[in-house]
N, C-alpha and C positions, 0 to 999 in steps of 0.2 A: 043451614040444615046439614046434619052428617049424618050418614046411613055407612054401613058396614056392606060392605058388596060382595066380599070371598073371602074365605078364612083359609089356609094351608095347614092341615095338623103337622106336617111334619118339621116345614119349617117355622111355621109361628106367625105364618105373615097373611096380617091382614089388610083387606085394600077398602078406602074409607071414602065417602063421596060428601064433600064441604061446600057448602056455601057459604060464600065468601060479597062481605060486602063493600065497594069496590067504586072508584070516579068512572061514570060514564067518560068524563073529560079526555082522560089517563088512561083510558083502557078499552080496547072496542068492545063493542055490543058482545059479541060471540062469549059464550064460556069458553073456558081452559082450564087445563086440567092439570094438575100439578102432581108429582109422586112427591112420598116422602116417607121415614120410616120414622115410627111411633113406639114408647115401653109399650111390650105386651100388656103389660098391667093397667096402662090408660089405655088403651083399645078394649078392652074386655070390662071395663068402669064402665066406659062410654055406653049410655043407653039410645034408643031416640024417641022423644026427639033430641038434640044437642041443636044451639045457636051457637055461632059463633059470629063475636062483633067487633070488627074491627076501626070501629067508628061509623058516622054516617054517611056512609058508602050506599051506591046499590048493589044486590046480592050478585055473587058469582058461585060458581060450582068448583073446587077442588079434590082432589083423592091424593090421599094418606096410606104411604104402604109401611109397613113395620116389621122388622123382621130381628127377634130376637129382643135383647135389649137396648137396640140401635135405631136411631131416627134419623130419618133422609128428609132434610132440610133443603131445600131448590130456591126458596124465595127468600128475601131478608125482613119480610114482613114478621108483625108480632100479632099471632092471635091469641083471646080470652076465652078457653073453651068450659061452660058453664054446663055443669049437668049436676041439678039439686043441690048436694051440700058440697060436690068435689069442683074447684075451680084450679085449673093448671096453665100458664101461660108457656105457648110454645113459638119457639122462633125459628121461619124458615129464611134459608139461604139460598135465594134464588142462583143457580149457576154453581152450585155446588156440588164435588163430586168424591171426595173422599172423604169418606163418614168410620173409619175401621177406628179400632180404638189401640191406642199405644199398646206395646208388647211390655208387660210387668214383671218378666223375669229373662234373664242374659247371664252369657257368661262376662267374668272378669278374673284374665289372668288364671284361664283354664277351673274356676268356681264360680257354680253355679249362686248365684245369690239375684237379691231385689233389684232392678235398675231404674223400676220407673220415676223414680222420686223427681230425677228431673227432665221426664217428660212430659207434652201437656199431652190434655185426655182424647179429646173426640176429634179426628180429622188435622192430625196436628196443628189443634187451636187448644188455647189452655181451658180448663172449666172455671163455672165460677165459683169465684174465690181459692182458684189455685195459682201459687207465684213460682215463678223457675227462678235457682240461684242464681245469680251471674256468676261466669266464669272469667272474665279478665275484667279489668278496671275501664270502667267509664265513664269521658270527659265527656264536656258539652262540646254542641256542635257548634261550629263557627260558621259563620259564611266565607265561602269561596275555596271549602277545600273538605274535599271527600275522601281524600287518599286512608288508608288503612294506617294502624299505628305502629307495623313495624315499621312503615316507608316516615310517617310524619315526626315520630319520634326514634328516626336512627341516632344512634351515639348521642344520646341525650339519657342522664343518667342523674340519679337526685343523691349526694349522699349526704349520709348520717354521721355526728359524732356518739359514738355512747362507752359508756366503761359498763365492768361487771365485777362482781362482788364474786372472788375467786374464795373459799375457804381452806384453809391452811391447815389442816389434823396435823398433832405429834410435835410441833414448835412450839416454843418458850418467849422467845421473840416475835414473834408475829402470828395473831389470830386468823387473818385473812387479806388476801392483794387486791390491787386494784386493779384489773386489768383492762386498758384502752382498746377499743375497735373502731374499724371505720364499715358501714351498713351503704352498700351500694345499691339502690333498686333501679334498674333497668327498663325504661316507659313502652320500650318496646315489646316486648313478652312478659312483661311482671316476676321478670326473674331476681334474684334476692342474692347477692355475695357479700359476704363477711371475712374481711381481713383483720390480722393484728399489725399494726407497725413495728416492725424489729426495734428491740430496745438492746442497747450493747453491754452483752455480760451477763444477761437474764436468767441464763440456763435453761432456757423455757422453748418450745420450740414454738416458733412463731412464725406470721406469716398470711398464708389462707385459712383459714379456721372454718367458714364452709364454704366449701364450692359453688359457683353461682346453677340457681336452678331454684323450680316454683316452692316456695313452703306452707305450706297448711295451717292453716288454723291451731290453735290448742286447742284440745276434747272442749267443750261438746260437738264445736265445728270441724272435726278434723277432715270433714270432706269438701270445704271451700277452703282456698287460697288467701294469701296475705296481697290486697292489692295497693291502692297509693293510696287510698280515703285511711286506710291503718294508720299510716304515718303523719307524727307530729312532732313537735319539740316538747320538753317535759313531759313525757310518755314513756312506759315502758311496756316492752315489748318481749314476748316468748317465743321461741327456738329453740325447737325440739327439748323443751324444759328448760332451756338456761336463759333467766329475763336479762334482758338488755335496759339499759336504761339511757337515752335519748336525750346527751342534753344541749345539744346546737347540730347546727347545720349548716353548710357552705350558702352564700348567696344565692347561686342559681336555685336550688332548692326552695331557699325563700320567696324567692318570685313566682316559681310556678305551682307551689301549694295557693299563694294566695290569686293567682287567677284559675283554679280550677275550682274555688272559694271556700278551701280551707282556712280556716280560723287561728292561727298559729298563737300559740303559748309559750310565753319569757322564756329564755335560754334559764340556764343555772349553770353554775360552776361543778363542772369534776373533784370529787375528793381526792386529794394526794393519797400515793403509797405511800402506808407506814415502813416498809422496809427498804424501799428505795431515799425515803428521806435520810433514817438512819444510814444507810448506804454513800449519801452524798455526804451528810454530815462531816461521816469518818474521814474520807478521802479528803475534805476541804480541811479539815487537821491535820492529816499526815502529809500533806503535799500543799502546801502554805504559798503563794505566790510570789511574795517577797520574803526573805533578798535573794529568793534561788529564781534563774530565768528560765524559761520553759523552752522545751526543742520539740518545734512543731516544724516537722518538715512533710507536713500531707500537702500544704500549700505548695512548693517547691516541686514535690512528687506531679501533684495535679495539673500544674504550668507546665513542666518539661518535660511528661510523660512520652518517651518515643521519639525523641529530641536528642540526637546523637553529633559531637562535634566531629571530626575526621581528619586526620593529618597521615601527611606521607612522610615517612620516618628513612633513619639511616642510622645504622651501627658500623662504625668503623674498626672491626677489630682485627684490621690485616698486622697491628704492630705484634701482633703475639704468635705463637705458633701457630701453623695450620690456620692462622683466622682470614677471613676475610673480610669484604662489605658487602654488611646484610639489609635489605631493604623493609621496613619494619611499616604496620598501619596500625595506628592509635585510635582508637574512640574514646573518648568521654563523654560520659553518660549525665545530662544535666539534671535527670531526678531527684539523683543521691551523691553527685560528683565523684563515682565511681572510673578507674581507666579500665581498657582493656586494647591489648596489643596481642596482630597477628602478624606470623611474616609472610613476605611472598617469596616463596621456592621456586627458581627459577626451574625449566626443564633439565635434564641429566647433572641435575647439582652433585649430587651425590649424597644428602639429606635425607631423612626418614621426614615425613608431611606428617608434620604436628596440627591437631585443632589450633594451640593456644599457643602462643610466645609471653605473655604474660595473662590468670584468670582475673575476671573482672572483681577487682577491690580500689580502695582506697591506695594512692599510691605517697608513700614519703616522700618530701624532699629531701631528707638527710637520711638515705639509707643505704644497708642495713642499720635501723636503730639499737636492736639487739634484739634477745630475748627477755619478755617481762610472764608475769606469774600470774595464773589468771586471776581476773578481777583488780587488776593492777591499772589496765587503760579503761576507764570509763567516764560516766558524766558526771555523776554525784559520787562523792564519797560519805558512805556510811558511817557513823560513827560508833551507837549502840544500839540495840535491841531493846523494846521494854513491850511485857504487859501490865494489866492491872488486875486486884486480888477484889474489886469490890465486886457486886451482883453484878455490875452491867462493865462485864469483862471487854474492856480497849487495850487493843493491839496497836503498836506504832515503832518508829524505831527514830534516829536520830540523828541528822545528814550533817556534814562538815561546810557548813555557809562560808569559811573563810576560804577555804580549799588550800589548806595547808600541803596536803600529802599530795597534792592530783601532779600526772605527770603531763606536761606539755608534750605535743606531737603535732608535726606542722606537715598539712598535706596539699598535692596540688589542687590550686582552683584552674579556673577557665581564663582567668586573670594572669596564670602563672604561665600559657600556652601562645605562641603566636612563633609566625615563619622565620627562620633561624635560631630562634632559641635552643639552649641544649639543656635536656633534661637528666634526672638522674635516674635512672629506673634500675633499683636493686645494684647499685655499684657499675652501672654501663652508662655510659655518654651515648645519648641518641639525641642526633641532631633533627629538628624537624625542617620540613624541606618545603616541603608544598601542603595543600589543604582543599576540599570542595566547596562548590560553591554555597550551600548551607551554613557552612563554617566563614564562609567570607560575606554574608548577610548578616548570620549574628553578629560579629564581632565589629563591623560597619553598621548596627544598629546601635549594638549598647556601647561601645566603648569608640566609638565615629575612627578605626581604623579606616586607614584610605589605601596604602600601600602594603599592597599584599604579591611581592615579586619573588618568584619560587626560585628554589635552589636545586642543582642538577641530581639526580641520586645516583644519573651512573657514573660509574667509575671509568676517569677519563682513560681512551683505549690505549693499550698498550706501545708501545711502540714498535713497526712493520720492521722483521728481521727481513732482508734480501734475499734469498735464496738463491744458491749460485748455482749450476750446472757443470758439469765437464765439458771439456770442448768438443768439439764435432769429428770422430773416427775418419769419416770418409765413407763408410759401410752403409748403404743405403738411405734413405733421405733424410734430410734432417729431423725434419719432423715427428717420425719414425723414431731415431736418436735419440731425440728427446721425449718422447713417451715412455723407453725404456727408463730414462731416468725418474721420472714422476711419481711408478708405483712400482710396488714388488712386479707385479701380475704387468705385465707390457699391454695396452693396448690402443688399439689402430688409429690415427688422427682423425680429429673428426670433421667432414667436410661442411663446407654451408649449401648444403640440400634446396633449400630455400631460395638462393640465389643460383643454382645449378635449372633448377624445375623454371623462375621466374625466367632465365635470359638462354634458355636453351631455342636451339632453332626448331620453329614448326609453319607451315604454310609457308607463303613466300618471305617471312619475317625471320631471319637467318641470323640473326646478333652475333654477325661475325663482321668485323672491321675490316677494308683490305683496302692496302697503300700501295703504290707504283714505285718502286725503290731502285738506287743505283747506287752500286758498291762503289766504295772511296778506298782506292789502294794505287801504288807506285807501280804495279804491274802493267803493265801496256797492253798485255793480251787480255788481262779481265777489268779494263776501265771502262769497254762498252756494255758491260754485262747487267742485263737488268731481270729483278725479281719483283715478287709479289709477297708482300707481308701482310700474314694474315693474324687478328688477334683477337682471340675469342673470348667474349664477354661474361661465359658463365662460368668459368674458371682460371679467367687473366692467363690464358697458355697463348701461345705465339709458334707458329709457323712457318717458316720459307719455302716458296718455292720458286723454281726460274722454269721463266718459259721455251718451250722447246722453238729453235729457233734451227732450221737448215743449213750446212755448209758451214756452222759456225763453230766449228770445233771442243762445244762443251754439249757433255751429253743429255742436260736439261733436267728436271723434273723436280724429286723434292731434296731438298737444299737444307730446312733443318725440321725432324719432325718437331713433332706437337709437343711443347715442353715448357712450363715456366724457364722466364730467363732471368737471371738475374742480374743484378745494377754492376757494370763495372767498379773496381776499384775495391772491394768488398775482401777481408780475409776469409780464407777458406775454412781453415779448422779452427773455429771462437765458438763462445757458449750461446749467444745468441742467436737467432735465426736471421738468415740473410734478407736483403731485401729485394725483391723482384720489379721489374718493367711494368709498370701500371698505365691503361689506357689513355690517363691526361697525358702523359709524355710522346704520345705519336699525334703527329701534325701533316701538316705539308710545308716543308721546307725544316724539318725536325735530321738533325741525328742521330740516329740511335746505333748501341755496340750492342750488335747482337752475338755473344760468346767470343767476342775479339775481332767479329767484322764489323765494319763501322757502313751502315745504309744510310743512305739523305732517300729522303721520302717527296717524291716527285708530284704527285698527284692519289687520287683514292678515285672510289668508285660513287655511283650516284648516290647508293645506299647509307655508303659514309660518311658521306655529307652531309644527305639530310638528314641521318641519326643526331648527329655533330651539334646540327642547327636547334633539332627538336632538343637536344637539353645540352643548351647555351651554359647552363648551373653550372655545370662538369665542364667544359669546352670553353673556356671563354673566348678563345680566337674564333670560335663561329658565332659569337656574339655580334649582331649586325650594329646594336648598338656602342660599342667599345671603340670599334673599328670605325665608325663616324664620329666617331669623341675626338677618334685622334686625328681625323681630317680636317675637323674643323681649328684643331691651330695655327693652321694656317690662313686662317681667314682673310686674316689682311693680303694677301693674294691672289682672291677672287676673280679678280678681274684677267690678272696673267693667269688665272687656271683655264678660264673660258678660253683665253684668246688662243691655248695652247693645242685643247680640244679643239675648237672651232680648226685650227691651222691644219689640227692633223686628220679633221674630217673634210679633205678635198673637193669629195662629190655631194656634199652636204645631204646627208643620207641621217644626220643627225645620231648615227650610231657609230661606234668603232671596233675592232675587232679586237679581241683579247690580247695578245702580243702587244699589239699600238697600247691597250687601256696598261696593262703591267706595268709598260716601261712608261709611261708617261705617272702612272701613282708612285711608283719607286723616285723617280725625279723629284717629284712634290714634296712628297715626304720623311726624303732624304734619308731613306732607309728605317722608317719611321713603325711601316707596317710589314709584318711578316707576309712571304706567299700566304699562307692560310687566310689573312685575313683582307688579301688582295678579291681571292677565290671566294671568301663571301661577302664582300661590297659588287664584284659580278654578277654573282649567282643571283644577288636582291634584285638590280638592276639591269639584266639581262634584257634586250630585246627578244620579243615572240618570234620562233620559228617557224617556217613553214613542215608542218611532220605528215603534210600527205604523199604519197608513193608519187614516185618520176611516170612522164608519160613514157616515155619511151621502154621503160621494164612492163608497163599495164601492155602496150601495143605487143610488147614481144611475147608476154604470157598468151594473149589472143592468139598470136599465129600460132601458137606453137598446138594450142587447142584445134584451131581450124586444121590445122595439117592433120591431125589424128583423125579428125572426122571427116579429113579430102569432102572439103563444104567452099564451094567455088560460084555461089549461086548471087554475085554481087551485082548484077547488071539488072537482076528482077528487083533487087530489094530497092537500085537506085529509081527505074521505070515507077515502083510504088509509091517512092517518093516526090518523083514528079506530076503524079499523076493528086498525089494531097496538093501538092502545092498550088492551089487558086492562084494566089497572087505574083507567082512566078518570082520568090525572093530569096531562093536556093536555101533557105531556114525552114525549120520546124519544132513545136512544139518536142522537150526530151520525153514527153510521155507519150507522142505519139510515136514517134521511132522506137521507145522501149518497146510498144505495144507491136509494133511493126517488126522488131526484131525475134520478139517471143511467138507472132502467130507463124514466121517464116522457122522458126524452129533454130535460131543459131544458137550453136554449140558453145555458148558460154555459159557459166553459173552466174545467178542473180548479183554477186559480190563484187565478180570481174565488168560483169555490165553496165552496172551502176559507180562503178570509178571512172570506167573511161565514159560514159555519159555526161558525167560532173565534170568531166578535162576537159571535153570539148563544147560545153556550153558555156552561154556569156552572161550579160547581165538581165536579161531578160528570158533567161531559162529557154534559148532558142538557141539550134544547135542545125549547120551548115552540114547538110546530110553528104554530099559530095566529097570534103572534106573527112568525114569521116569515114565514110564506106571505101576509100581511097587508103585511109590508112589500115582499115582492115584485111584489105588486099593483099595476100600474101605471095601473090601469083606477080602483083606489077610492082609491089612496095615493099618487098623483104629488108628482114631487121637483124643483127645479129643473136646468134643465140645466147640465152645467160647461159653464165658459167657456176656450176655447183660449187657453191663453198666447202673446201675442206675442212670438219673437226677434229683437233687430236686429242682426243680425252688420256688424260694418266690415270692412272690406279692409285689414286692417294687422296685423302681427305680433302685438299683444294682443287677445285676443280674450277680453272679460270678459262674460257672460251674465246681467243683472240686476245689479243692487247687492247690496255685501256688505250684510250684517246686522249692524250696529252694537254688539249684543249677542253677544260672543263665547259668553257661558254662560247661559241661565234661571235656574238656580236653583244655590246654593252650601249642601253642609252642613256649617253653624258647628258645630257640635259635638266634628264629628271634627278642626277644626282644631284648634279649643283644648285638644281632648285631645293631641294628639300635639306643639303648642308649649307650654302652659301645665300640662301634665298634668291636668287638672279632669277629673273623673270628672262623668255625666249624673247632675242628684238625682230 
């Protein structure tokens, strides 16, 4: 049933009420109500009653709205709407919501014109019996791959062979060319390139001929594209007016026309140019293969392109004037067997810096050859010139096959080159000397050299003139002297800084040497006379001084300042520089002329001996091991060495005093070992000393505290003492007397306390208080007082405090010597 419900004059829309016949099954009871828009023109037909039969369904109710000439389709059902002689079938789209109709006019490229051609009509769905063009090319689908055809068909590309019928206006000889192409189509965008392949001598510009990009149709289709179903084999094909004609195709091409089920048609053959044939003709008459041989050197070119051989060169031309030896670098070029030579300009040559020593050509062996006329050195010789008078005018000329006139010229090869050979380059003898490793691969490749041993290119050095000096004035130092002589401009000698900063004195590390010395002279009154020599490390200077000694008739101090000395024996005025006293030569038991006094060196200080020791390198007399080297040749005496020790250690005390050790190593040795190196076989072997302070200086420094602070209070501290002591054992604990002496307030410092604490206890840290406080008694047990040591200091750069001690070491244990030289076990 349809009934028309409400009309809109303005906009046209009428709302339609349908019965609709329908599966109770499929549909529930209830009507519904459906919109949808209708042609005016069938809404205004439509009379009622109207049926509408969808089959045999039971009936339902719908409503139809129409608005214009647009219909709102919601369902996808199809009704037969019958009204007398009008029957219209209409289709609803249930779920459907865009019903507007495509836009029929657009711009393009800023003009207005038609565009709907390919769009579809109502709701963009197409109408019926309306077709959209396609716009790129379409394959079938495959299973297992949905990717899009720029990704599936990247660099995949079909091409074409085809020629083109060129016409030729205004020639006599040729109507028209052939000309080859190659038709690339592109599977990814349907884009189209057309190249020509360079043909040599063509005249023609050739190349790309179109650019790749989409091409269109010929009219009538000029608004679709060229896509892959266009192409075949015997086809031809139009661009932009010019037809191609299609007559093969590479293989892959072939394979994927016929899986995309293209039908592919017999190749044909390309037509030959007529003017290239004629073209080849000529040339295969005027240039005949035999008996002339052909010089193809693009092969040669194409192998050794960039291929340079390398030698190191020499030109000796010191026999001419002004010449000398010039050091020359060759390349040869394997392309064309061209040389080319550069030199190398030393710095301040005096040379102007040329690019070239020779430009890159061919070099003679026999040159200069001379001068020839041009067209004289060539390949072929010509002989005559010819054309012909008939219609089909041929140009040719006429070579000399005997080669009667041709002039020989013989140039280097590679073959010609290798280390020592000498070449001829333009009239100069250049020796080659050396070569890179490049050059020593090729030439151990192709021609299996093995010995490739280079020749020197310098030029061996001169020979050293001596330069001599004048002899030495006497006018200030030599050294001095001699700078004047060396340059116009005098200037100052130059110190070693370096070793002045390293060995200069700072902290208690003083790198000053000092030996115990006694002058050696016939004089009676200065035989006892003893000095001090001092030798300083950071500038080898030397000093004397003698110590001030009382009643003794020399007025003491310094004796020679600070001054290099030099070696006895030496000329004064010579060109040479003298030689000086250098620190290996001071020893212990050494000589030395210091300016015409003659010192024996008695002894040195602790400092210089253990400098001495630490670099044994420089010193070898305090070398500990040198010095046992030469003990031990006497090996085979072992037994008298012990007995002789053993005899002279009386109280078997297993050690002997230096004097006793001295004179007993000088006996053995038979004058064998210097003092020096008596002094360090001691010094290793030394017994340990006892180096803690005397009691009796600790007790008298107490008193002399206790007198200052009149502190007499000895009878309480003893009462306190007996009163700890439980056990009645006249001992106690040192901490408890420390603690006992500190709460009573005695006037010593913690330093003094704790010495004579440690003096008077025993082995079990227990200390006879009686005893002690007895001897701190200054009232019943007085001590002599010390006496102030006098210092006499001088005003002069050594500064020596007392005299050394003659006795480097007390006491020596022979035991361990002999064990570790003699191996002797103690019995």
């Amino acid at each position: 049933m349809v009934e028309v419900v409400a009309m809109d004059s303005l906009s046209g829309t009428a709302r339609l009420q349908v019965t609709i016949l329908t599966n109770a099954s499929s549909f529930p009871p209830p009507a519904l109500e459906w919109g949808c828009y209708l042609p005016r023109a069938a809404v205004m037909a439509l009379a009622p009653p109207m049926q509408v039969c969808p089959g045999p369904f039971p009936f339902r109710q719908a409503f139809f709205t129409t608005k214009g000439n647009e219909v709102f389709r919601p369902s996808c059902h199809t009704f037969l709407l019958r009204h007398h002689a009008l029957q219209e079938t209409v289709t609803l789209a249930v779920g459907k919501e865009k019903f507007h109709k495509s836009q029929h006019w657009g711009f393009c490229n800023n003009v207005r014109m038609l565009v709907s051609d390919d769009k579809p009509g109502i709701g963009g769905e197409l109408l019926l019996g309306q077709k959209v063009k396609p716009k790129y090319s379409a394959f079938p689908k495959e299973a297992g791959t949905d990717a899009p055809s720029w990704v599936a068909f990247d660099k995949q590309v079909l091409s074409f062979d085809a020629y083109l019928e060129d016409e030729v206006p205004d020639k006599s000889r040729e109507n028209y060319r052939i000309r080859r192409y190659k038709i690339y189509f592109y599977l990814e965008d349907d884009t189209i390139q057309v190249n020509e392949p360079e043909l040599k001598n063509s005249g023609l510009p050739q190349g790309t001929f179109i650019r790749r990009h989409r091409i269109s149709l010929p009219p009538p289709d000029e608004d679709q594209f060229y896509m892959v179903h266009h192409f075949n084999i015997n086809i031809d094909i139009v661009f932009y007016g010019r037809t191609f004609k299609i007559y093969d195709c590479d293989t892959f091409t072939k394979n994927f026309l016929k899986k995309i089920g293209v039908k592919l048609n017999p190749p044909r053959q390309c037509p030959e140019d007529p003017y290239m044939k004629a073209r080849r003709e000529a040339l295969d008459y005027m240039e005949p293969l035999r008996p002339y041989e052909s010089f193809d050197t693009l092969k040669q070119f194409l192998e050794y392109d960039g291929k340079v051989l390398r030698f190191f060169c020499l030109w000796d031309d010191s026999a001419s004037l002004f010449g000398d030896r010039r050091e020359l670098v060759l390349h040869y070029f394997l392309s064309d067997d061209t040389v080319e030579i550069k030199e190398l300009i030393p710095y301040n040559s005096g040379r102007d810096a040329m690019s070239l020593f020779l430009r890159r050509s061919k070099l003679p062996k026999y040159g200069p050859p001379g001068i020839y006329q041009p067209g004289q050195i060539t390949d072929r010789a010509v002989l005559n010139v010819y054309s012909g008078l008939l219609e089909k005018r041929v140009d040719g000329y006429l070579l000399d096959k005997y080669k009667l006139g041709k002039v020989d010229q013989e140039f280097y090869k590679d073959s010609d080159l290798s280390i020592g050979a000498t070449i001829n380059v333009w009239g100069r003898k250049v020796l080659l000397c050396d070569c890179d490793e490049f050059t020593k691969s090729y030439y151990k490749t192709k021609y299996g050299i093995e010995n490739f041993t280079s020749i020197s290119c310098k030029a061996p050095p001169p020979p050293k003139i001596e330069r001599k000096f004048p002899p030495y004035t006497g006018f200030g130092s030599e050294e001095d002297s001699l700078r004047s002589c060396i340059g116009l401009v005098p200037t100052p000698h130059k110190r070693n800084f370096k070793k002045i900063a390293e060995k200069d004195s700072y902290g208690n590390i003083s790198n000053i040497l000092r030996f115990f010395a006694k002058l050696i002279t016939d004089k009676c009154a200065d035989v006892d006379r003893m000095f001090v020599i001092s030798y300083f490390l950071s500038d080898d200077t030397i000093s004397v001084f003698e110590p001030i000694e009382r009643n003794s008739g020399f007025t003491g101090g310094m004796f020679l300042k600070r001054i290099r000395v030099k070696r006895p024996g030496q000329e004064v005025f010579k060109s040479e520089l003298s030689e000086y006293i250098m620190v290996q030569e001071l020893y212990i038991g050494a000589r030395v002329n210091v300016n015409g006094y003659l010192f024996h060196l008695l002894n040195a200080d602790e400092y210089t001996l253990s400098y001495m020791e630490k670099n044994s390198d420089k010193f070898p007399l305090s070398n500990i091991e040198l010095a046992l080297q030469k003990l031990k040749e006497v090996e085979s005496r072992s037994r008298e060495i012990k007995q002789v020790f053993t005899a002279a250690d009386c109280r078997h005390t297993k050690v002997v005093d230096f004097n006793t050790f001295r004179d007993l190593m000088m006996s053995i040795t038979v004058g064998k070992l210097t003092d020096h190196e008596v002094i360090t076989i001691a010094r290793h072997y030394r017994a340990p000393e006892d180096t803690g302070p005397d009691v009796n200086v600790l007790i008298a420094l107490a008193h002399e505290q206790l007198k200052k602070n009149t502190f007499e209070n000895f009878d309480r501290l003893l009462f306190h003492c007996v009163y700890l002591d439980r056990e009645k054992k006249n001992t106690l604990p040192s901490k408890d007397i420390e603690r006992l002496c500190k709460s009573s307030r005695l006037p010593l410092n913690d330093d003094l306390l704790g010495s004579l604490l440690s003096s008077f206890e025993d082995n079990e840290r227990q200390i006879n208080y009686e005893s002690f406080f007895s001897a701190l008694n200054w009232r019943m047990n007085p001590v002599p007082e010390l006496e102030a040591t006098s210092c006499i200091k001088e005003k002069c750069e050594d500064v020596w405090l007392g005299m050394p001690s003659p006795i480097p070491v007390k006491y020596i244990s022979y035991l361990t010597l002999l064990k570790d030289v003699f191996g002797l076990e103690e019995e």
